[in-house]
C-alpha positions as CSV (number, residue, x, y, z in Angstrom):
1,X,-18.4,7.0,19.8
2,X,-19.2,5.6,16.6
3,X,-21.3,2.1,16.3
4,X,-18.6,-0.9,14.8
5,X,-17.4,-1.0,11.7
6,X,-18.8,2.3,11.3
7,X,-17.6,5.4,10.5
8,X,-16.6,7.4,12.9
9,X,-16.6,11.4,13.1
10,X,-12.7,11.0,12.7
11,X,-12.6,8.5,9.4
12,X,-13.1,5.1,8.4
13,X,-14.3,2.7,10.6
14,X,-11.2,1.5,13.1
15,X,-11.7,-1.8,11.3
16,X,-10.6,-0.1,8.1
17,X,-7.4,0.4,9.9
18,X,-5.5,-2.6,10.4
19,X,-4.8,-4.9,7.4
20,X,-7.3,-5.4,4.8
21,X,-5.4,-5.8,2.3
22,X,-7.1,-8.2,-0.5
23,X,-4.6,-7.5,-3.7
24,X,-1.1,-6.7,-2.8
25,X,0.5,-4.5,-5.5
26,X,4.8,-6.2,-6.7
27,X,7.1,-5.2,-9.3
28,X,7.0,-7.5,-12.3
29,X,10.7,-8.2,-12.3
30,X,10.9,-8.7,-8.8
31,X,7.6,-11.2,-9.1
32,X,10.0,-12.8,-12.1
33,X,12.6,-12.6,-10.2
34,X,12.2,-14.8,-6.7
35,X,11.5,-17.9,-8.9
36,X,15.0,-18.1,-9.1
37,X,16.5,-17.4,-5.8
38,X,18.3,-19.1,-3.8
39,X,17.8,-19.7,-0.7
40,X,14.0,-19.2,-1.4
41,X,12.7,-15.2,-0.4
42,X,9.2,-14.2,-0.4
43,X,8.1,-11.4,-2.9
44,X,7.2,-9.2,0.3
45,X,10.8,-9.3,1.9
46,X,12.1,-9.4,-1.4
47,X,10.5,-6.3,-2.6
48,X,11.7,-2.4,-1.8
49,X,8.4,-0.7,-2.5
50,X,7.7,2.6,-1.6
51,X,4.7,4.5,-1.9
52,X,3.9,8.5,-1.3
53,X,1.7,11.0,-2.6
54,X,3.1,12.9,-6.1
55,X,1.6,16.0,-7.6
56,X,-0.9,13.7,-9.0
57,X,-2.0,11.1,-6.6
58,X,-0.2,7.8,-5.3
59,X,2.6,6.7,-6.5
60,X,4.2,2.9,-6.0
61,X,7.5,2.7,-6.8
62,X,10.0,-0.4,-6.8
63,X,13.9,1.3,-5.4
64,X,15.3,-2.7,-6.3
65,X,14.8,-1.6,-10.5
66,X,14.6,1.7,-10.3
67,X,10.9,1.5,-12.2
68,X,7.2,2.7,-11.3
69,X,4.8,0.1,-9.9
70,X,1.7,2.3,-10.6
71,X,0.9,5.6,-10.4
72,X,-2.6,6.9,-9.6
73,X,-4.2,9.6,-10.3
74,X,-6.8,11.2,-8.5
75,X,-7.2,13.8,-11.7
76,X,-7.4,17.2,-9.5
77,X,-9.8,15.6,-6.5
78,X,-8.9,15.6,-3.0
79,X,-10.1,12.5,-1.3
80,X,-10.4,12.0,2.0
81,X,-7.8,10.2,4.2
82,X,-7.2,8.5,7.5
83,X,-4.2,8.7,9.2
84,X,-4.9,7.4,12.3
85,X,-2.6,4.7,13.7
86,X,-3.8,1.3,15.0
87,X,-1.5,-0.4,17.2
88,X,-1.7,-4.4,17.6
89,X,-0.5,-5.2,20.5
């Protein structure tokens, strides 16, 4: 077993796996948008994000207007990935 905060033979450290999320990626017009609703909605329930890999790379895309968050490419390299799951219980 890996030290913590470490990698471990299987990925990123299981630290890496819960949320460390420090920028959160949002459509434009759904950012624009929740300034005007009523009653008040944040921009993460308001959202309907998804997010997969394309031919390319990663790809966010916004279902509510139909438009691409970002789309990134990883120009022909195969990075390395950690699907593990965390559970918080």
């Amino acid at each position: 077993m890996s030290e913590p905060n470490q990698p471990s033979n299987d990925g990123l450290p299981l630290e890496a796996l819960s949320l460390r999320i420090t920028n959160y990626l949002a459509c434009t017009k759904c950012a624009a948008e929740i300034a005007t609703l009523d009653p008040p909605q944040s921009l993460q329930d308001y959202s309907q994000i998804d997010a997969g890999f394309t031919d390319w790379g990663v790809q966010i895309w916004c279902r509510r207007h139909q438009l691409n968050i970002v789309h990134i490419d990883f120009q022909q390299q195969r990075l390395p990935a950690d699907f593990r799951r965390l559970e918080l219980s």
